[in-house]
C-alpha positions as CSV (number, residue, x, y, z in Angstrom):
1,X,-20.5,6.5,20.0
2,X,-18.8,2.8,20.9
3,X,-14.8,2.5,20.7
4,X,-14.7,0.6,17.3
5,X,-16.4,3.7,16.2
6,X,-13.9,6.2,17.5
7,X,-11.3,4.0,16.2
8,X,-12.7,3.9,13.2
9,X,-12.9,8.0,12.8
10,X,-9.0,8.0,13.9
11,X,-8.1,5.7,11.6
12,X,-9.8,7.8,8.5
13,X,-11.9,7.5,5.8
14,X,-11.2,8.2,2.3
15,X,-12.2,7.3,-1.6
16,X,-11.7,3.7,-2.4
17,X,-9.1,2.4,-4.9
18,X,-9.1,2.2,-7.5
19,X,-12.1,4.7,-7.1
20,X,-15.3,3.8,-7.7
21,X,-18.8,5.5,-7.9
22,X,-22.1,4.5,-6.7
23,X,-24.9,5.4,-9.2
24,X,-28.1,5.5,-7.5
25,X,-26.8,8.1,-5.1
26,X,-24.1,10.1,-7.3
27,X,-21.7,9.7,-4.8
28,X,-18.1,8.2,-4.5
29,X,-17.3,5.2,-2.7
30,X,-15.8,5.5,0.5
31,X,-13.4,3.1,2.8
32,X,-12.8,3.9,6.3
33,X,-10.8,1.8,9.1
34,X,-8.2,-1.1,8.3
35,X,-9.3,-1.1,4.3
36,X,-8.8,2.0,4.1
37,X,-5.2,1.9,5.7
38,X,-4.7,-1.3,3.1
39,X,-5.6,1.1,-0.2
40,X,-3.4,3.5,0.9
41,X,-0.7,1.1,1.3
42,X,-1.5,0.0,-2.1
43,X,-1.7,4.0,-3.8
44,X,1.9,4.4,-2.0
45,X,3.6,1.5,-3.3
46,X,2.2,1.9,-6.8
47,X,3.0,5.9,-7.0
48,X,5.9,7.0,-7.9
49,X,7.2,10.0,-6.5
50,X,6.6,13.0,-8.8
51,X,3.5,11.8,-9.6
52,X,1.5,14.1,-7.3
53,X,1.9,17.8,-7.8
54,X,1.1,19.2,-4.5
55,X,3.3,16.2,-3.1
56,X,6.2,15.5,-5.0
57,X,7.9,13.1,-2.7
58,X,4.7,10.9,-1.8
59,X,5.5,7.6,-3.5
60,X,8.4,4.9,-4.2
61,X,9.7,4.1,-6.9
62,X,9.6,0.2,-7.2
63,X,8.5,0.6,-11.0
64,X,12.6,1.5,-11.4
65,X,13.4,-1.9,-10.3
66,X,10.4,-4.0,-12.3
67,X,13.1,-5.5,-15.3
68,X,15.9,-5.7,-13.1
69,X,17.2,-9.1,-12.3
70,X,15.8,-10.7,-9.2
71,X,19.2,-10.8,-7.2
72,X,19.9,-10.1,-3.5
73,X,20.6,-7.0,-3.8
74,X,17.5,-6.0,-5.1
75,X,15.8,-8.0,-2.7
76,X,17.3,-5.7,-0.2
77,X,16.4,-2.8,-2.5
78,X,12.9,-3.7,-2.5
79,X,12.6,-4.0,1.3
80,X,14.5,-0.5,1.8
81,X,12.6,1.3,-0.4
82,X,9.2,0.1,0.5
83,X,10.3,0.2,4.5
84,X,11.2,3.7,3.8
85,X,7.8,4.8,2.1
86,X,6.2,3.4,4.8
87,X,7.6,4.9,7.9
88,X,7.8,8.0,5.9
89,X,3.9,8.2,4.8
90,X,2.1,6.0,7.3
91,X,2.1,6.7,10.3
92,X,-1.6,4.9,11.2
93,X,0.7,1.8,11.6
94,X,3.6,0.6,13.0
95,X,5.6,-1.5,10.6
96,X,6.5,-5.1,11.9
97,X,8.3,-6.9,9.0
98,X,8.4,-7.0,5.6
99,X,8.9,-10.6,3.6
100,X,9.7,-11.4,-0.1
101,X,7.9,-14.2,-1.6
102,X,9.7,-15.5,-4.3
103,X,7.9,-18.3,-4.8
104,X,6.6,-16.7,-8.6
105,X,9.7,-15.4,-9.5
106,X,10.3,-17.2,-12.7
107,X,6.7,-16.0,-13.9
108,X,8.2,-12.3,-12.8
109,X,6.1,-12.3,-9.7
110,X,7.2,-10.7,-6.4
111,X,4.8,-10.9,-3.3
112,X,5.9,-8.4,-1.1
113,X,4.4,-9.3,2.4
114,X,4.2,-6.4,5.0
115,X,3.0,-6.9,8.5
116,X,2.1,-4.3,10.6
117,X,0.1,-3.1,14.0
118,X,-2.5,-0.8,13.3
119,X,-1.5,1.7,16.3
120,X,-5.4,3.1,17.5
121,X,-6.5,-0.5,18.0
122,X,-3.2,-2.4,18.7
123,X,-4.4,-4.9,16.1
124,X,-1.8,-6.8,13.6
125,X,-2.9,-6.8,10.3
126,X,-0.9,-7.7,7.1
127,X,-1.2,-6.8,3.3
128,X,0.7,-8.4,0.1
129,X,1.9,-6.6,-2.6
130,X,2.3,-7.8,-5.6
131,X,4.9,-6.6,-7.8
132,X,4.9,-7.2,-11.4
133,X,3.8,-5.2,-14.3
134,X,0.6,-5.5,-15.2
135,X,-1.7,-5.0,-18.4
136,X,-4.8,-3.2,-18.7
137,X,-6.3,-1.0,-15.8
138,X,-9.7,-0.4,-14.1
139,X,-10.2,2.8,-15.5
């Protein structure tokens, strides 16, 4: 086994989001590696804590702040909160930064940019988040 592939196996491997099945095979699609540290990111910014049952605190809870006024202090809100959930739930990466991009924001679009090292390959990575509220699902 090379070291990509070790690093790989740290790094996990887990359904994909939103989850998907394959047909042929009956089985679930997987993600392993960096996408599967970027869905998670994803699930934990999007869940709100209570959510999960056997993991009550899991979560953030941006979807308090979505018809707030875009102001400062939310700014900072946003940032602490998803800082927070981070540190707290992830600990595959080491946070770098986290940047607002207000650029939408009279369309209600907030971009929020986190960059990060993934700590079992020392690689930077980043992933944008885009809050606003959204109609219609995959499901």
């Amino acid at each position: 086994m090379d070291t990509k592939e070790l690093d790989t196996l740290f790094l996990g491997r887990g359904w994909s989001f939103p989850t998907t099945f394959v047909k042929t095979n009956r089985e679930v699609t997987m993600e392993s590696g960096e996408d599967d540290i970027k869905q998670s990111l994803e699930i934990l910014l999007g869940t709100t804590p209570g959510e999960r049952i056997m993991h009550p605190d899991f979560g953030c809870n941006l979807k308090d702040y979505l018809f707030q006024p875009m102001s400062t202090t939310l700014k900072s809100i946003v940032q602490d909160i998803v800082k927070t959930a981070i540190v707290k739930f992830e600990a595959r990466i080491d946070l770098l930064s986290i940047n607002l991009n207000t650029e939408q924001e009279l369309d209600g679009v907030l971009l929020i940019e986190i960059n990060y090292t993934v700590r079992a390959t020392n690689s930077r990575s980043n992933y944008v988040y885009p809050f606003y509220l959204e109609e219609g699902t995959n499901t």
